[in-house]
PDB file of N, CA, C and O in Angstrom:
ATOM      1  N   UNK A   1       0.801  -1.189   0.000  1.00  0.00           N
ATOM      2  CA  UNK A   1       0.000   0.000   0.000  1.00  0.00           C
ATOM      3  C   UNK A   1       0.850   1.262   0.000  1.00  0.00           C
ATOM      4  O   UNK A   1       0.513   2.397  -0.335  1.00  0.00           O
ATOM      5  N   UNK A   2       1.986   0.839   0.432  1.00  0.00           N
ATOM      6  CA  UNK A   2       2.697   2.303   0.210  1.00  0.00           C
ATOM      7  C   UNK A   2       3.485   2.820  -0.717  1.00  0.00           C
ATOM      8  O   UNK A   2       4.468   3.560  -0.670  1.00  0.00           O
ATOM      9  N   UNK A   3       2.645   2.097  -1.923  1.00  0.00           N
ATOM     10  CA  UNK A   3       3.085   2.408  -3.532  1.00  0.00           C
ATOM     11  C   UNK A   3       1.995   3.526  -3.883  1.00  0.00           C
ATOM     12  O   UNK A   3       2.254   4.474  -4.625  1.00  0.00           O
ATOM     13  N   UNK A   4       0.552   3.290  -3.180  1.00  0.00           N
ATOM     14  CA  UNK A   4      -0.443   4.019  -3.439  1.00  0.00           C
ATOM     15  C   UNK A   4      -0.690   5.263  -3.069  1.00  0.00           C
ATOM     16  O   UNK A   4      -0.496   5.607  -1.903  1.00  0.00           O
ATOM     17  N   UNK A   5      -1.221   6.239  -4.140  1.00  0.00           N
ATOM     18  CA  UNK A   5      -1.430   7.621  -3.548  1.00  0.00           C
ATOM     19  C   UNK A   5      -2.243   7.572  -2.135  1.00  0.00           C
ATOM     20  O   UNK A   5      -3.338   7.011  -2.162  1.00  0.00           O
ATOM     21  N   UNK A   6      -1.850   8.042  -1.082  1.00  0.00           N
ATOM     22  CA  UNK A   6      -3.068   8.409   0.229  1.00  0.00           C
ATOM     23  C   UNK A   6      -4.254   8.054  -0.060  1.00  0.00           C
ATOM     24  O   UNK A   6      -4.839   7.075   0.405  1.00  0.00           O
ATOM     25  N   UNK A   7      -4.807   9.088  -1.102  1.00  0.00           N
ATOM     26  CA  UNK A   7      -6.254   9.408  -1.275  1.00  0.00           C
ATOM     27  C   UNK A   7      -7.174   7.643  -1.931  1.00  0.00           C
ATOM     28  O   UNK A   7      -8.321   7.220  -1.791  1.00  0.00           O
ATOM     29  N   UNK A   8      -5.676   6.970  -2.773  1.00  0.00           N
ATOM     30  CA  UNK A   8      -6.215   5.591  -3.334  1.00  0.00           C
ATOM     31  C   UNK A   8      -6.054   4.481  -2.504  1.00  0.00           C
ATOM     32  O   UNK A   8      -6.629   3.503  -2.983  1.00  0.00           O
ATOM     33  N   UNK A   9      -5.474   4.246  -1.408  1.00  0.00           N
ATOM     34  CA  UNK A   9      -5.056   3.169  -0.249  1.00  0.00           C
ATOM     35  C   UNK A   9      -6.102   2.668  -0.107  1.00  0.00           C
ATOM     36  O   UNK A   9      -5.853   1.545   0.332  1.00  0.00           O
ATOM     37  N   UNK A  10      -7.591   2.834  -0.238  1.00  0.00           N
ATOM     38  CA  UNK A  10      -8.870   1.911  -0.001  1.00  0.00           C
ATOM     39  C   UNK A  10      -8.995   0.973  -1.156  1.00  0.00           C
ATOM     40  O   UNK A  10      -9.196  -0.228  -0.976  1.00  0.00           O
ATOM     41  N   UNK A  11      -8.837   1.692  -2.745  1.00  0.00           N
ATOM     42  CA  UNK A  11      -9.142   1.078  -3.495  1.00  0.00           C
ATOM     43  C   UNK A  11      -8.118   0.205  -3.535  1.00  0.00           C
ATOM     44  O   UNK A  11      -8.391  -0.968  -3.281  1.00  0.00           O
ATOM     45  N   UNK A  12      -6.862   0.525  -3.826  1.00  0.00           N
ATOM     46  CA  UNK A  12      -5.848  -0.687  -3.821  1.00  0.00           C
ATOM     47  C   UNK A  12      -5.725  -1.404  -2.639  1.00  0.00           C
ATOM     48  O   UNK A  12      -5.455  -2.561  -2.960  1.00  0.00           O
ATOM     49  N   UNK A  13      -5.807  -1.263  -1.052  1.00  0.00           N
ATOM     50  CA  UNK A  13      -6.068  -2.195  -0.304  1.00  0.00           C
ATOM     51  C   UNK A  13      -7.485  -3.532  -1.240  1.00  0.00           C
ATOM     52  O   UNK A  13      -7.203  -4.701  -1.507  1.00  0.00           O
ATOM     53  N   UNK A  14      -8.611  -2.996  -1.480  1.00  0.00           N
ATOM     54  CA  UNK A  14      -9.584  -3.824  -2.100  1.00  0.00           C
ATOM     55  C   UNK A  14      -9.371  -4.445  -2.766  1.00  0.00           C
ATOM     56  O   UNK A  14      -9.490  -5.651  -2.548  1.00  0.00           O
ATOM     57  N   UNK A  15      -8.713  -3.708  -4.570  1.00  0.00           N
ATOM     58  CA  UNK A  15      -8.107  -4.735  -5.558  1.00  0.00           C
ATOM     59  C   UNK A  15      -7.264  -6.108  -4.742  1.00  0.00           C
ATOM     60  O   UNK A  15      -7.438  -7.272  -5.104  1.00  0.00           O
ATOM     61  N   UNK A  16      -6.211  -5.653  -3.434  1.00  0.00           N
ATOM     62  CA  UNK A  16      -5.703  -6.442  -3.426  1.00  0.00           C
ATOM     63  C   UNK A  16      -6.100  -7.932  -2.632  1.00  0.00           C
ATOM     64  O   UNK A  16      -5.691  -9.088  -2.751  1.00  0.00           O
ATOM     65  N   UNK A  17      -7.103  -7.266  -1.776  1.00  0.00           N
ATOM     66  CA  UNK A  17      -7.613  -8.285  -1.115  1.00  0.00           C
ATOM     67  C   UNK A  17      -8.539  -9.612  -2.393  1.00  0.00           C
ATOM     68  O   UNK A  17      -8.471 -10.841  -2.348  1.00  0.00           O
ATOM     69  N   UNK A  18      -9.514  -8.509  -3.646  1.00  0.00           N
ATOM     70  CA  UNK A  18      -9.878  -9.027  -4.162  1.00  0.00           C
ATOM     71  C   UNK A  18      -8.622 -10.406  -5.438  1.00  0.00           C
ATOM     72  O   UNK A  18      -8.658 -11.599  -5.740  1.00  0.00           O
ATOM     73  N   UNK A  19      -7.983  -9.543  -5.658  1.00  0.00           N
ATOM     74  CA  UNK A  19      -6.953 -10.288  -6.509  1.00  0.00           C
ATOM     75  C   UNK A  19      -6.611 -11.647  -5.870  1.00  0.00           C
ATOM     76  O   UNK A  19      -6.582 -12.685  -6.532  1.00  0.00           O
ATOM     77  N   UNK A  20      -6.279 -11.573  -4.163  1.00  0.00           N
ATOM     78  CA  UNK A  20      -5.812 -12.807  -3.687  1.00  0.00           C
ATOM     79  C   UNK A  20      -7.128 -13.671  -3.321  1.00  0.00           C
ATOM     80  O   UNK A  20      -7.138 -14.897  -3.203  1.00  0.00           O
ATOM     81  N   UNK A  21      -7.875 -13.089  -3.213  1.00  0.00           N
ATOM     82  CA  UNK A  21      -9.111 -14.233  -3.271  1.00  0.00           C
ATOM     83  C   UNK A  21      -9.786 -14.987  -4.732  1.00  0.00           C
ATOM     84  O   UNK A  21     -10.386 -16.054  -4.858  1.00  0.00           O
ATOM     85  N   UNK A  22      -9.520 -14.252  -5.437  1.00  0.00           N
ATOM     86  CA  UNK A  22      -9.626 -15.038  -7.094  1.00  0.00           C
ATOM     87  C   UNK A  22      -8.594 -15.734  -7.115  1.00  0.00           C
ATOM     88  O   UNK A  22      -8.848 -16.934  -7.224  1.00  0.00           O
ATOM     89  N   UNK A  23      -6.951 -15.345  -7.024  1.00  0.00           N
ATOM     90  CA  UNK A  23      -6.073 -16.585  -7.135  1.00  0.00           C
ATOM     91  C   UNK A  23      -5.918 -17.961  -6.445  1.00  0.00           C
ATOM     92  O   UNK A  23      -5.251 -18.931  -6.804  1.00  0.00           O
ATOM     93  N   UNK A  24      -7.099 -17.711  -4.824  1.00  0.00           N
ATOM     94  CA  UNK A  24      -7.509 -18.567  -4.428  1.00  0.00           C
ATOM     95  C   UNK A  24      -8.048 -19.851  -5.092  1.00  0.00           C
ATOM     96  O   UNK A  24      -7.664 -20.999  -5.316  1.00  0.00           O
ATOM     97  N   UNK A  25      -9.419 -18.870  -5.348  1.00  0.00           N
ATOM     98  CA  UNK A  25     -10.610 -19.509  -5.870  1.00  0.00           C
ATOM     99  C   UNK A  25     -10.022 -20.476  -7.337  1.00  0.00           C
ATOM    100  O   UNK A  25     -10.493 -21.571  -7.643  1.00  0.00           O
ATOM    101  N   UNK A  26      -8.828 -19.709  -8.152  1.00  0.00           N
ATOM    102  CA  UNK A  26      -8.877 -19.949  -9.566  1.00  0.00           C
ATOM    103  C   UNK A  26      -7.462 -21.546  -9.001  1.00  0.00           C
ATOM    104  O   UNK A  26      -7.065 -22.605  -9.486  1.00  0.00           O
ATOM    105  N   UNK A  27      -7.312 -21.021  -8.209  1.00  0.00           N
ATOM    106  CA  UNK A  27      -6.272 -22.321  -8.090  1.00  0.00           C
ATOM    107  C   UNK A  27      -6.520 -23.137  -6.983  1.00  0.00           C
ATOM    108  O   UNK A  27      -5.525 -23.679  -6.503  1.00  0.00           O
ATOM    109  N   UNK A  28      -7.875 -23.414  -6.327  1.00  0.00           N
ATOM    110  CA  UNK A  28      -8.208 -24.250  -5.878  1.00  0.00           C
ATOM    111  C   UNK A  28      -9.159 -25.524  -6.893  1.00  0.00           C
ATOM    112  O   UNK A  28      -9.169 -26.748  -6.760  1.00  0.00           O
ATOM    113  N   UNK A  29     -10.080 -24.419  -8.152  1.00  0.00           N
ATOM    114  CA  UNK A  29     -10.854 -25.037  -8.743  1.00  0.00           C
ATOM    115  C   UNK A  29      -9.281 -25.919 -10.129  1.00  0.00           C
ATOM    116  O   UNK A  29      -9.551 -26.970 -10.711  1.00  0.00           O
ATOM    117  N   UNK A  30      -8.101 -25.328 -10.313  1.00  0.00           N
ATOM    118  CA  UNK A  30      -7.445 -26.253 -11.234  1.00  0.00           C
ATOM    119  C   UNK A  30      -7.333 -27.452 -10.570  1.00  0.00           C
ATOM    120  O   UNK A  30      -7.864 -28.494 -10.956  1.00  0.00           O
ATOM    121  N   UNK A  31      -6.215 -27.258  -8.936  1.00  0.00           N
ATOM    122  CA  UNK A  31      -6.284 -28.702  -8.345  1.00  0.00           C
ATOM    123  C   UNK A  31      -7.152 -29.675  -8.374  1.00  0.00           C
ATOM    124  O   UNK A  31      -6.906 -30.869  -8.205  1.00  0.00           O
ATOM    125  N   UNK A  32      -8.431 -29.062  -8.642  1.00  0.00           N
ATOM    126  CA  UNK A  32      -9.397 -29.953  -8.611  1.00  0.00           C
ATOM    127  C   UNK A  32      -9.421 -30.841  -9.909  1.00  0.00           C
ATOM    128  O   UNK A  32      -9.449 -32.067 -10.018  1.00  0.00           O
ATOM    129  N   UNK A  33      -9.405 -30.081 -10.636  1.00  0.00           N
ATOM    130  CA  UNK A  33      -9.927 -30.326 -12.329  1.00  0.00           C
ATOM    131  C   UNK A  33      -8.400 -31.475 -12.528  1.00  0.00           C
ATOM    132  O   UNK A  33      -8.307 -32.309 -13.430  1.00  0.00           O
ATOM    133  N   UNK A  34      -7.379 -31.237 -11.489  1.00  0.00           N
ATOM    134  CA  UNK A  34      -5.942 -31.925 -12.226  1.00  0.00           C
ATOM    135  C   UNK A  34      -6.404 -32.858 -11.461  1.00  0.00           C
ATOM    136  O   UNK A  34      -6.867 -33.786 -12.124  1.00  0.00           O
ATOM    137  N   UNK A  35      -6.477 -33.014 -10.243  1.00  0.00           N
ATOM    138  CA  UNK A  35      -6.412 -34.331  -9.358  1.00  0.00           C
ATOM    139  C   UNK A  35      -7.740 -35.187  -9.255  1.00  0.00           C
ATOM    140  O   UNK A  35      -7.887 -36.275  -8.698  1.00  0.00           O
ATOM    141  N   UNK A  36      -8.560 -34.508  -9.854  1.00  0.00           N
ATOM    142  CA  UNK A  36      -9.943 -35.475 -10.014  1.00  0.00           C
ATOM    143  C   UNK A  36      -9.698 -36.550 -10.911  1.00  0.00           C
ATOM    144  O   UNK A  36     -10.798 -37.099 -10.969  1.00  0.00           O
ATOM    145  N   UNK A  37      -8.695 -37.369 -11.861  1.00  0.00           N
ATOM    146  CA  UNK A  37      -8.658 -38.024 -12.099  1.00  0.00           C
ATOM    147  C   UNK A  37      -7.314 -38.869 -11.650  1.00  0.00           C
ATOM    148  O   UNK A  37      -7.065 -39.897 -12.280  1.00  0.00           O
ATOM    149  N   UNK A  38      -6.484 -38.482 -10.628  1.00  0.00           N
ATOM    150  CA  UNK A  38      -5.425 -39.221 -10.639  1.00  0.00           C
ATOM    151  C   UNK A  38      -5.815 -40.738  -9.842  1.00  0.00           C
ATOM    152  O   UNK A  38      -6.790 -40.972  -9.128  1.00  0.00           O
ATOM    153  N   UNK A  39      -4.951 -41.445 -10.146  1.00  0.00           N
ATOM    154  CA  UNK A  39      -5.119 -43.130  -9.512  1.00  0.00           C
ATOM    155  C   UNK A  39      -4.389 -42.846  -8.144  1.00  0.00           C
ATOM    156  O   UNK A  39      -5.072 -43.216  -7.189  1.00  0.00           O
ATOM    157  N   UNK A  40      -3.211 -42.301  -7.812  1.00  0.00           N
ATOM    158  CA  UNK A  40      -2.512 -42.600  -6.854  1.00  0.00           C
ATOM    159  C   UNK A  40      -1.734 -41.442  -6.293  1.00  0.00           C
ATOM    160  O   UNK A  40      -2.049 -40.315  -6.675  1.00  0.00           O
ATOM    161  N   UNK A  41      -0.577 -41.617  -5.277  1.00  0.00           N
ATOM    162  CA  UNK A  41       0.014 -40.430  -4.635  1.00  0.00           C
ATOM    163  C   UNK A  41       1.549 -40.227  -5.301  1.00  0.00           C
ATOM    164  O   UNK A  41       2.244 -39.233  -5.089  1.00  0.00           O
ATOM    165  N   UNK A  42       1.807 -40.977  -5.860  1.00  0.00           N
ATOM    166  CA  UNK A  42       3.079 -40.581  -6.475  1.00  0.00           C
ATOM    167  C   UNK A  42       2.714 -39.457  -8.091  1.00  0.00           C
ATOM    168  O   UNK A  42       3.596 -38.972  -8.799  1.00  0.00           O
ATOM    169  N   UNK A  43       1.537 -39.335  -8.258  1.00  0.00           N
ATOM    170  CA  UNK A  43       1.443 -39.091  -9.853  1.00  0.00           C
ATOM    171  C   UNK A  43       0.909 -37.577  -9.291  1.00  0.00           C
ATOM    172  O   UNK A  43       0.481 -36.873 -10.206  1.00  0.00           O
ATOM    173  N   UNK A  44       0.865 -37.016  -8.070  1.00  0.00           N
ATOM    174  CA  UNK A  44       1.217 -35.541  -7.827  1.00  0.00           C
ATOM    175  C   UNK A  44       2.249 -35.092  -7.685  1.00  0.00           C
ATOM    176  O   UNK A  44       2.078 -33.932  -7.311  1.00  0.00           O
ATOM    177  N   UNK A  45       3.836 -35.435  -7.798  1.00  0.00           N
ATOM    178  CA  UNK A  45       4.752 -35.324  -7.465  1.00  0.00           C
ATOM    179  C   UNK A  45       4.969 -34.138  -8.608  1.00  0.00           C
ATOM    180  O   UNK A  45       5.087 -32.992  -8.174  1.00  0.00           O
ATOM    181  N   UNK A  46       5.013 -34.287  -9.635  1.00  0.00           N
ATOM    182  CA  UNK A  46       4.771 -33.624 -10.800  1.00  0.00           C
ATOM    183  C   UNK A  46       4.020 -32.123 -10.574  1.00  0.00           C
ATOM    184  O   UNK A  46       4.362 -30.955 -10.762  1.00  0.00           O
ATOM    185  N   UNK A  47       3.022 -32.682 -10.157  1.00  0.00           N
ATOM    186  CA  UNK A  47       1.940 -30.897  -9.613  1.00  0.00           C
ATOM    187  C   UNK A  47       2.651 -30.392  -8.744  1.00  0.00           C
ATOM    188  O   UNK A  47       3.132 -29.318  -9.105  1.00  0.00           O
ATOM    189  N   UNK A  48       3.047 -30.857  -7.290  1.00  0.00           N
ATOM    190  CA  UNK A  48       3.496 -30.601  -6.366  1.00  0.00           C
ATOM    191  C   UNK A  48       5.168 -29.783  -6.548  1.00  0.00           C
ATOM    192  O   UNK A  48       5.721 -28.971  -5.806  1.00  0.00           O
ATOM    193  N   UNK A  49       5.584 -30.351  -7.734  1.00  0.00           N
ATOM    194  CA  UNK A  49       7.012 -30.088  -8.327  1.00  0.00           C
ATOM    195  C   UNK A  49       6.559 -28.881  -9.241  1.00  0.00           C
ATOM    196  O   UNK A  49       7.520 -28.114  -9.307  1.00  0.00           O
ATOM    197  N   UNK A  50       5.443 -28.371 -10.007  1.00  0.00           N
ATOM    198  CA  UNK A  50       5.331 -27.468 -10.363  1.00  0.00           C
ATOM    199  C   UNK A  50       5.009 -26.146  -9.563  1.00  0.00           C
ATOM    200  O   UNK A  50       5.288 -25.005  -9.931  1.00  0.00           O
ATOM    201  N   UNK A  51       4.513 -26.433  -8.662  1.00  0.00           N
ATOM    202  CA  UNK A  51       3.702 -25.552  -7.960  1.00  0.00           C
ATOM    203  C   UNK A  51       5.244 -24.637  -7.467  1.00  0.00           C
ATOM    204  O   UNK A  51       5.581 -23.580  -8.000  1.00  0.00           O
ATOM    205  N   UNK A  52       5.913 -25.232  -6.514  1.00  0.00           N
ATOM    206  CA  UNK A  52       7.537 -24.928  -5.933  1.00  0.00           C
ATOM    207  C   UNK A  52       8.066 -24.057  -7.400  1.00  0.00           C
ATOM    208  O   UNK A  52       8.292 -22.849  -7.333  1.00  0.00           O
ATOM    209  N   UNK A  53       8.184 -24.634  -8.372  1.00  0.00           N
ATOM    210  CA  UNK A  53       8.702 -24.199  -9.461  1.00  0.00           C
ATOM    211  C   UNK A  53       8.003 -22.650  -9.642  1.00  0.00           C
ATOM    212  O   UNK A  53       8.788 -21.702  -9.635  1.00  0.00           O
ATOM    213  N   UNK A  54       6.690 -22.397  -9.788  1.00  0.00           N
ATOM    214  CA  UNK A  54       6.138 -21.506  -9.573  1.00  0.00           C
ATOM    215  C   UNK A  54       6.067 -20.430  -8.278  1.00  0.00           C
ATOM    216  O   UNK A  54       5.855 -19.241  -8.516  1.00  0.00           O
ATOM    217  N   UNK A  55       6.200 -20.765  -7.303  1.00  0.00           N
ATOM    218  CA  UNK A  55       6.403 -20.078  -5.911  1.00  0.00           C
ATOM    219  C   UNK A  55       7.935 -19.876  -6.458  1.00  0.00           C
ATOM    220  O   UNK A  55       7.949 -18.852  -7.142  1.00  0.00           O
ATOM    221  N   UNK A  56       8.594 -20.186  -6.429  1.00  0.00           N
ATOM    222  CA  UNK A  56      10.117 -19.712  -6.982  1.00  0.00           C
ATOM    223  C   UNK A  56      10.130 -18.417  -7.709  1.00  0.00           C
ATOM    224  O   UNK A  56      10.504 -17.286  -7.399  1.00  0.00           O
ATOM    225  N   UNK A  57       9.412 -19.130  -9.165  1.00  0.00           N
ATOM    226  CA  UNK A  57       9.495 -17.776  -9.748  1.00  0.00           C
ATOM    227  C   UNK A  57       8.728 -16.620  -9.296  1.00  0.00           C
ATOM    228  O   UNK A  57       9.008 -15.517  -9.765  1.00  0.00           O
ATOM    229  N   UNK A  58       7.674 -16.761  -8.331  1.00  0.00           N
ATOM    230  CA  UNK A  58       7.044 -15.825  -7.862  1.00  0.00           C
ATOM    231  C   UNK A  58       8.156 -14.808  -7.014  1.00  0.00           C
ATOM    232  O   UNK A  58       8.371 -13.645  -7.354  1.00  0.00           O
ATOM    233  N   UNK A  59       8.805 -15.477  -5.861  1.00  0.00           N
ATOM    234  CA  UNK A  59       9.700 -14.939  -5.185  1.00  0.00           C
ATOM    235  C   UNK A  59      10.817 -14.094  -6.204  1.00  0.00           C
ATOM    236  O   UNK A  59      10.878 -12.874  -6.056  1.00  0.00           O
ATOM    237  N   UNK A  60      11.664 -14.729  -7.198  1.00  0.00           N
ATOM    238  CA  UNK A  60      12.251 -13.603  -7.729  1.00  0.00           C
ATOM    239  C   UNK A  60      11.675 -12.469  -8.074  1.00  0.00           C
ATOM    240  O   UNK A  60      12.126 -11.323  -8.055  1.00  0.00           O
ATOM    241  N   UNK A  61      10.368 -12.981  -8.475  1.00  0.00           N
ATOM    242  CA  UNK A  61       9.473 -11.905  -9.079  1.00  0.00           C
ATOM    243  C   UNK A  61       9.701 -10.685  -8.001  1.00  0.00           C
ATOM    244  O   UNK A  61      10.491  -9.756  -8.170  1.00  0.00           O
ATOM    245  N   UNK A  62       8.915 -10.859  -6.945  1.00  0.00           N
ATOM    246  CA  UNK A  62       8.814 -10.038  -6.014  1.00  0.00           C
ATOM    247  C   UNK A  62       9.993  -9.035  -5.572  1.00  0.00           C
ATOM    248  O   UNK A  62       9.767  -7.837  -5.403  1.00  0.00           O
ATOM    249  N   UNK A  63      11.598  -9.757  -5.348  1.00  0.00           N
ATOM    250  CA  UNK A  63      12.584  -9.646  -5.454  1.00  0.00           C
ATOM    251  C   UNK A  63      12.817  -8.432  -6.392  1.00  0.00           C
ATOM    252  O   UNK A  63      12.941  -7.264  -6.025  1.00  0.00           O
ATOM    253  N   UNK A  64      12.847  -8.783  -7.348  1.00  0.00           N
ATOM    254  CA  UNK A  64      13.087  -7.814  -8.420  1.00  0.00           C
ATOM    255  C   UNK A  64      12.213  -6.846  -8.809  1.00  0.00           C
ATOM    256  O   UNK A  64      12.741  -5.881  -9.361  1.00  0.00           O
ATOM    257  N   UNK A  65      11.159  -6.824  -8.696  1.00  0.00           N
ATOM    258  CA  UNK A  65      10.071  -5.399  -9.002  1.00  0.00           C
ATOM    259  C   UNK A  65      10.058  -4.503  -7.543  1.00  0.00           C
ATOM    260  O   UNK A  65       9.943  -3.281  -7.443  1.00  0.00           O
ATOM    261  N   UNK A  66      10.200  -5.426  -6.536  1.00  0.00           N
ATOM    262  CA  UNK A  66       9.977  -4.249  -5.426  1.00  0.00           C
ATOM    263  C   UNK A  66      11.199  -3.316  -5.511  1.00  0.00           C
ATOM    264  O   UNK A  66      12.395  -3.590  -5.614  1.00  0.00           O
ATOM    265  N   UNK A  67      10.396  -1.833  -5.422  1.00  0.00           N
ATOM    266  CA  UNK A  67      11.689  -0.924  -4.953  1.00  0.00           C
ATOM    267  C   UNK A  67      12.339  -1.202  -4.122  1.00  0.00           C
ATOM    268  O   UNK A  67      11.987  -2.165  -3.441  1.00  0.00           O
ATOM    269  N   UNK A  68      13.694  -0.435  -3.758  1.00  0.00           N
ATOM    270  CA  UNK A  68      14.375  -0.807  -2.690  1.00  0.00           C
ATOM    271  C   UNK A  68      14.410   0.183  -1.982  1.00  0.00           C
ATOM    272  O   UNK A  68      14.381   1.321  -2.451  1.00  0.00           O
ATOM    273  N   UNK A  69      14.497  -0.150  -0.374  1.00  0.00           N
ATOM    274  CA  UNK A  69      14.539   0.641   0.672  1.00  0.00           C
ATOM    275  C   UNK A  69      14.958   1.572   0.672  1.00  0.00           C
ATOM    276  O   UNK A  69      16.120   1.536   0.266  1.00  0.00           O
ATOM    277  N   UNK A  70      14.410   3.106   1.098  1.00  0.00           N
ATOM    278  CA  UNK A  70      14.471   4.276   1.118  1.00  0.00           C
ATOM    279  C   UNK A  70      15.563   4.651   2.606  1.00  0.00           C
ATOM    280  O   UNK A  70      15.318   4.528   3.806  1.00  0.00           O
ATOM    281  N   UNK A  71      16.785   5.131   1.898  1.00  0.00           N
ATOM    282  CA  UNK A  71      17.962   5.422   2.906  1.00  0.00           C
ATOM    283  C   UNK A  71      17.174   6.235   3.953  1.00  0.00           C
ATOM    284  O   UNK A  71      16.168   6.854   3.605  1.00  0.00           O
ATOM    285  N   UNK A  72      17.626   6.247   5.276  1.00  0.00           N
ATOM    286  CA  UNK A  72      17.419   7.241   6.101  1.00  0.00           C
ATOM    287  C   UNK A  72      18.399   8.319   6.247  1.00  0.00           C
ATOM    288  O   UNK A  72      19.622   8.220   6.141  1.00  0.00           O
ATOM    289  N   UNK A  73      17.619   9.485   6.537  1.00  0.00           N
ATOM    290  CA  UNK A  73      18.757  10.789   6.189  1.00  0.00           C
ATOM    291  C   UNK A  73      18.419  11.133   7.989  1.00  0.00           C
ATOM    292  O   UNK A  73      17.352  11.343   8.565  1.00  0.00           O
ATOM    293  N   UNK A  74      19.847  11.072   8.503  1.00  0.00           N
ATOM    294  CA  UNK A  74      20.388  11.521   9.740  1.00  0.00           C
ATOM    295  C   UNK A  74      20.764  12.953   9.480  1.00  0.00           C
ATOM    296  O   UNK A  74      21.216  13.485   8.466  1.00  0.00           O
ATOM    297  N   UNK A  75      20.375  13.572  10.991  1.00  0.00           N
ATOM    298  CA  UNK A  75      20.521  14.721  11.387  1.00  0.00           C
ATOM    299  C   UNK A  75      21.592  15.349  11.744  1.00  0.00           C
ATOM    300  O   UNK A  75      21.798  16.525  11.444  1.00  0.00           O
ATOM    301  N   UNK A  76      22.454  14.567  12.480  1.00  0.00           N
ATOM    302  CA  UNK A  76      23.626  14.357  12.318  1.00  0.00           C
ATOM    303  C   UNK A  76      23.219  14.878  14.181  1.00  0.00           C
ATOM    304  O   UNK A  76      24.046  15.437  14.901  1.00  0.00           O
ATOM    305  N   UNK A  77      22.144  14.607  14.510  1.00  0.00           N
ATOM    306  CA  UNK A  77      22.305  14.550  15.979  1.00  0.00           C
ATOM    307  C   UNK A  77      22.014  13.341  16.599  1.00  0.00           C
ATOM    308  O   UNK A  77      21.174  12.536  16.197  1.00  0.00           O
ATOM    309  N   UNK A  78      23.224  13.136  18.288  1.00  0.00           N
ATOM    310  CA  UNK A  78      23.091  12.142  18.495  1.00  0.00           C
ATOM    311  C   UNK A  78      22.190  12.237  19.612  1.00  0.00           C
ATOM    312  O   UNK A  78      22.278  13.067  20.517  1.00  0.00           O
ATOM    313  N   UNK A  79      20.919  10.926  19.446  1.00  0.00           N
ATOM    314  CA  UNK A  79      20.198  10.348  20.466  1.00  0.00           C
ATOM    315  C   UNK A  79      20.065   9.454  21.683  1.00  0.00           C
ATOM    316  O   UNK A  79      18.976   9.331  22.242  1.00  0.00           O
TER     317      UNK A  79
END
């Protein structure tokens, strides 16, 4: 939120709440659609191996688009 203008912090708080509840919803209903036909527990290893693969690239993601920390400017008095 503290990418957002003041006056917009409601709406983008919302988008964001809304965004993570669709990626919920949208990737609870694939698991379904993938694992509704599997026979056994080894033949998720594959999903389970993608998913990591994906959280990975998510993390660089994040990594790399977030700005970076805003130096603090000292007063040059000591506290």
């Amino acid at each position: 939120m503290s990418l957002a203008p003041p006056d917009l912090t409601g709406l983008a708080s919302a988008v964001t709440v809304v965004m993570r509840q669709g990626g919920f919803a949208v990737g609870i209903a694939v698991l379904g659609a993938v694992l509704h036909n599997q026979g056994s527990a080894i033949s998720y290893v594959w999903l389970f191996s993608a998913a990591a693969v994906a959280s990975a690239a998510g993390l660089v993601a994040a990594l790399v688009l977030l700005p970076a920390p805003a130096e603090k400017k000292f007063s040059g008095l000591d506290s």
